[in-house]
C-alpha positions as CSV (number, residue, x, y, z in Angstrom):
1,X,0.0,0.0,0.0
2,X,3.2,2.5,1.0
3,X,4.4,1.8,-2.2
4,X,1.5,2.1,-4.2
5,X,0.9,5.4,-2.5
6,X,4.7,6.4,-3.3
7,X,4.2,5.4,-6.6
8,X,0.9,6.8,-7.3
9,X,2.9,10.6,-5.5
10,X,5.4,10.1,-8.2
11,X,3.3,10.2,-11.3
12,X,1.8,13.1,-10.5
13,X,4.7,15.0,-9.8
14,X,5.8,13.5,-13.3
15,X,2.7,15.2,-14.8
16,X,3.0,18.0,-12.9
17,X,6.4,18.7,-14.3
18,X,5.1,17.7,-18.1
19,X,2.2,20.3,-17.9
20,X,5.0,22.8,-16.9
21,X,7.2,22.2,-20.4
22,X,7.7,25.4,-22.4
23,X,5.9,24.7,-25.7
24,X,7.5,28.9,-26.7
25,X,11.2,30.5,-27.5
26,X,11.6,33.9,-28.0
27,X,14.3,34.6,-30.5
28,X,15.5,38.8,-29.9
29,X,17.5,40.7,-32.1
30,X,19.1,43.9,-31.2
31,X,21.3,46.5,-33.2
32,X,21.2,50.3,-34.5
33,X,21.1,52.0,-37.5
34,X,23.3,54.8,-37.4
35,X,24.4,58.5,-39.5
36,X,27.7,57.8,-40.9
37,X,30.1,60.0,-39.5
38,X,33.6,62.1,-40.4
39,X,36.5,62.5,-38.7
40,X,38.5,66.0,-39.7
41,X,41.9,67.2,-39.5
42,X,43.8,70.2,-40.6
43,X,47.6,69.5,-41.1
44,X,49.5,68.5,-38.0
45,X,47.6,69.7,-35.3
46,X,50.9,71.9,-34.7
47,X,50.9,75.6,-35.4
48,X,51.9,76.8,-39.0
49,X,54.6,79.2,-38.1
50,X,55.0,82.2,-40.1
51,X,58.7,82.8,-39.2
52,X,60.0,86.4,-37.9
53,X,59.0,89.2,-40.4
54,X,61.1,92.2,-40.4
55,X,59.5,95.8,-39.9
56,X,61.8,96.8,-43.4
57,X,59.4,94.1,-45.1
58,X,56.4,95.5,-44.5
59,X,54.8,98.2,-47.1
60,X,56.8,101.3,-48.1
61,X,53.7,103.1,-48.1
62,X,53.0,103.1,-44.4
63,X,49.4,103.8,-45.1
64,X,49.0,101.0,-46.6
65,X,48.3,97.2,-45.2
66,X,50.7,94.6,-46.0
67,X,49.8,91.4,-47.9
68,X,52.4,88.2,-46.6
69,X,53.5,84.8,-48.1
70,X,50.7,82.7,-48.6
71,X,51.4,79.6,-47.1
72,X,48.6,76.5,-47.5
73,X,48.0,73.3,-45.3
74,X,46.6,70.4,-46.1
75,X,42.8,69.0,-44.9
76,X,41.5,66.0,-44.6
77,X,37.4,65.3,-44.0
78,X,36.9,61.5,-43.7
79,X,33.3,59.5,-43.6
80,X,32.5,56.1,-42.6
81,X,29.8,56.4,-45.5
82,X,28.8,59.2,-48.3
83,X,27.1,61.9,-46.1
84,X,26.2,65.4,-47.2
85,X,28.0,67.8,-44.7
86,X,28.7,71.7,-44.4
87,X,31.0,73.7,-42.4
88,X,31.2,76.9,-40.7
89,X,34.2,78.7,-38.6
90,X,34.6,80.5,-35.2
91,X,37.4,83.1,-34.9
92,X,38.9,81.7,-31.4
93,X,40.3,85.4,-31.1
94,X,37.4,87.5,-32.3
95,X,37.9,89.2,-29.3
96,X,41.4,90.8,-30.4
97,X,39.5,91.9,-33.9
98,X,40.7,92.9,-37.3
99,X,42.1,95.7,-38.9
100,X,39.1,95.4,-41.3
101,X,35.5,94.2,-40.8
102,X,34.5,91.2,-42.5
103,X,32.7,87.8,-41.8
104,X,35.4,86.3,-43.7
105,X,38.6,88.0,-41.5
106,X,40.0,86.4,-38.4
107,X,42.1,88.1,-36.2
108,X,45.8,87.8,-36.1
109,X,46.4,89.2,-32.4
110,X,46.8,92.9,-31.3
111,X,49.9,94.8,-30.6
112,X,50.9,96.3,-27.2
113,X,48.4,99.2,-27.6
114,X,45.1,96.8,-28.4
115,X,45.5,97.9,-31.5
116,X,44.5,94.6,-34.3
117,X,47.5,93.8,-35.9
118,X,45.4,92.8,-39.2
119,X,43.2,89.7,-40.7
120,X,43.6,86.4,-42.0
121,X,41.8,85.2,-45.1
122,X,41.6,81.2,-45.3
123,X,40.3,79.8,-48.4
124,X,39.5,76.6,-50.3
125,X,42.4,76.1,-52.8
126,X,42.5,75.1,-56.3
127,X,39.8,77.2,-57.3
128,X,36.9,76.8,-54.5
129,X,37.3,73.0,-55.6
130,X,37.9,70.2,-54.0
131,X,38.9,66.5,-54.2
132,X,36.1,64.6,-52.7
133,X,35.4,60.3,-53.3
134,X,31.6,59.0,-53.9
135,X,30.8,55.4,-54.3
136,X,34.6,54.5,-54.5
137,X,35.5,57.4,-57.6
138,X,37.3,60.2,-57.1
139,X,36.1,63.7,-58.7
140,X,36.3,67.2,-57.7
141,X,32.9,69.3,-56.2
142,X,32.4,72.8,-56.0
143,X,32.2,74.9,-52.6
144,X,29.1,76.4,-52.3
145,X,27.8,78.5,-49.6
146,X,24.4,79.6,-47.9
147,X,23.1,81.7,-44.6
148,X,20.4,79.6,-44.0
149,X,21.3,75.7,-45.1
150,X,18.6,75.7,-47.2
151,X,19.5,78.1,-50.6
152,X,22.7,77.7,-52.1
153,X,25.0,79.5,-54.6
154,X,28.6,78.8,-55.6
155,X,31.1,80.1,-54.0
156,X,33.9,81.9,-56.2
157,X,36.6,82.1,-53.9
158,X,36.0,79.1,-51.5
159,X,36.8,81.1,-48.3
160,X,35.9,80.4,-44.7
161,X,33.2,82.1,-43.3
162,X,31.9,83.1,-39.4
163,X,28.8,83.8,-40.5
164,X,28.1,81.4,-43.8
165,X,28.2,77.6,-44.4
166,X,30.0,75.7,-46.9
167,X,29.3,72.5,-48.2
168,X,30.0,71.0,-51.8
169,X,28.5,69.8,-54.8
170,X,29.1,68.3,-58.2
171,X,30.5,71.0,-60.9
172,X,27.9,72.8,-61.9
173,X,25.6,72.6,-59.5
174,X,24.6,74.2,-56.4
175,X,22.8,71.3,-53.9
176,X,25.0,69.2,-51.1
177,X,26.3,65.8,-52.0
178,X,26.9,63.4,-50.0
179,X,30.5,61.9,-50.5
180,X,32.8,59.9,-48.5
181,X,35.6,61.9,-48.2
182,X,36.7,66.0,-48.8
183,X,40.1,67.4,-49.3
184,X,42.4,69.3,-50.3
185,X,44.4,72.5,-49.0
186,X,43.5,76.0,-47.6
187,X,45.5,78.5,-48.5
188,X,46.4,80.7,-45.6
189,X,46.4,85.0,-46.6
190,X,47.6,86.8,-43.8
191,X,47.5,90.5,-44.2
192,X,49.2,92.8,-41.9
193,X,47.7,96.6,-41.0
194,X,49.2,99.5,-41.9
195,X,52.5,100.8,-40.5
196,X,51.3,104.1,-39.0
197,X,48.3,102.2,-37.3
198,X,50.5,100.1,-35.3
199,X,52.7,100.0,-32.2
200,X,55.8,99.4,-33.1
201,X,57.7,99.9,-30.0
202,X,58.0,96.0,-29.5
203,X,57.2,92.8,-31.4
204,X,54.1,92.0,-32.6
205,X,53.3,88.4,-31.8
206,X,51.0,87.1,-34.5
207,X,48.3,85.1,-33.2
208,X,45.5,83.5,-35.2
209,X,43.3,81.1,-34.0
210,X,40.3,79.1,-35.8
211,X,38.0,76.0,-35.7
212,X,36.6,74.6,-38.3
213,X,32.9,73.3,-37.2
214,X,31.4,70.6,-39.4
215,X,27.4,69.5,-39.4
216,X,25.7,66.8,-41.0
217,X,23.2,68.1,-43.4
């Protein structure tokens, strides 16, 4: 009878357990679907020294502002897939100014009396183009620019703006592409204000200082 009873316990435990059985799996899958994005850099990371410029170099006219050597340096914009980009700059030393007002200047420094020691143009070179890969070919695009991101016209000179975006686009036209890589070289312009506007009593220590902001469009 025990055994019957201890039998009888253990078949029901038995079905217990069978009514218990997962009949479901769940199979998840998880992942992300992201933007490509670019990694940028501008020569070396090291400053472009302009060397020591002697006073007798400048202009003979002392009225007159003083164009220097134009250096360039190279930049390099690479994307982990074709994506349309733009770019835009901020003059790190706005607050030192220019010897001249424009959107496209960036200060070189003052001189020991506050007063701007001149501006720095930096533009695209070879002609506002540059070299730029989509879908494995190389080609050149255009620089265009806009105020708003949303109308766009060709840029003639290619220069870096605080106040207006580039981007780039095939020859010819005048919307953003997406490609998977930009470069090419700026060309530096460094312009020095006239003699008789400057302190000359010491050295002028040049000073320019600029970042290049890039946006996925």
């Amino acid at each position: 009878m025990n055994i019957k009873k201890t039998l009888l316990a253990t078949c029901l435990l038995a079905a217990s357990a069978n009514a218990l059985a997962a009949t479901t799996a769940d199979l998840k899958v998880t992942g992300k679907v992201v933007p490509a994005s670019c990694d940028v850099t501008i020569g070396t990371g090291a400053p472009l020294d302009l060397g020591d410029i002697q006073v007798s170099a400048l202009e003979s006219d002392h009225d007159k502002p003083t164009a220097l050597p134009q250096p360039s340096v190279p930049y390099n914009i690479t994307c982990t897939g074709p994506v349309a980009i733009s770019t835009i700059w901020v003059d790190n030393q706005e607050a030192d100014g220019t010897s001249a007002p424009s959107a496209n200047y960036f200060s070189l420094g003052k001189d020991a009396s506050d007063t701007p020691i001149g501006y720095l143009w930096i533009q695209h070179g070879g002609g506002a183009s540059v070299a730029v890969t989509g879908n494995g070919t190389e080609t050149h695009a255009n620089v265009i620019t806009s105020t708003n991101g949303t109308t766009w016209t060709n840029s003639s000179y290619g220069q870096a703006s605080k106040t207006q975006m580039n981007s780039f686009a095939p020859v010819g036209a005048s919307t953003p592409e997406a490609y998977t890589t930009y470069s090419g070289r700026f060309t530096l312009k460094p312009t020095i204000a006239p003699v008789n506007d400057l302190d000359l009593s010491t050295s002028l220590n040049i000073n320019a200082n600029a970042t290049m902001e890039l946006s996925y469009l």
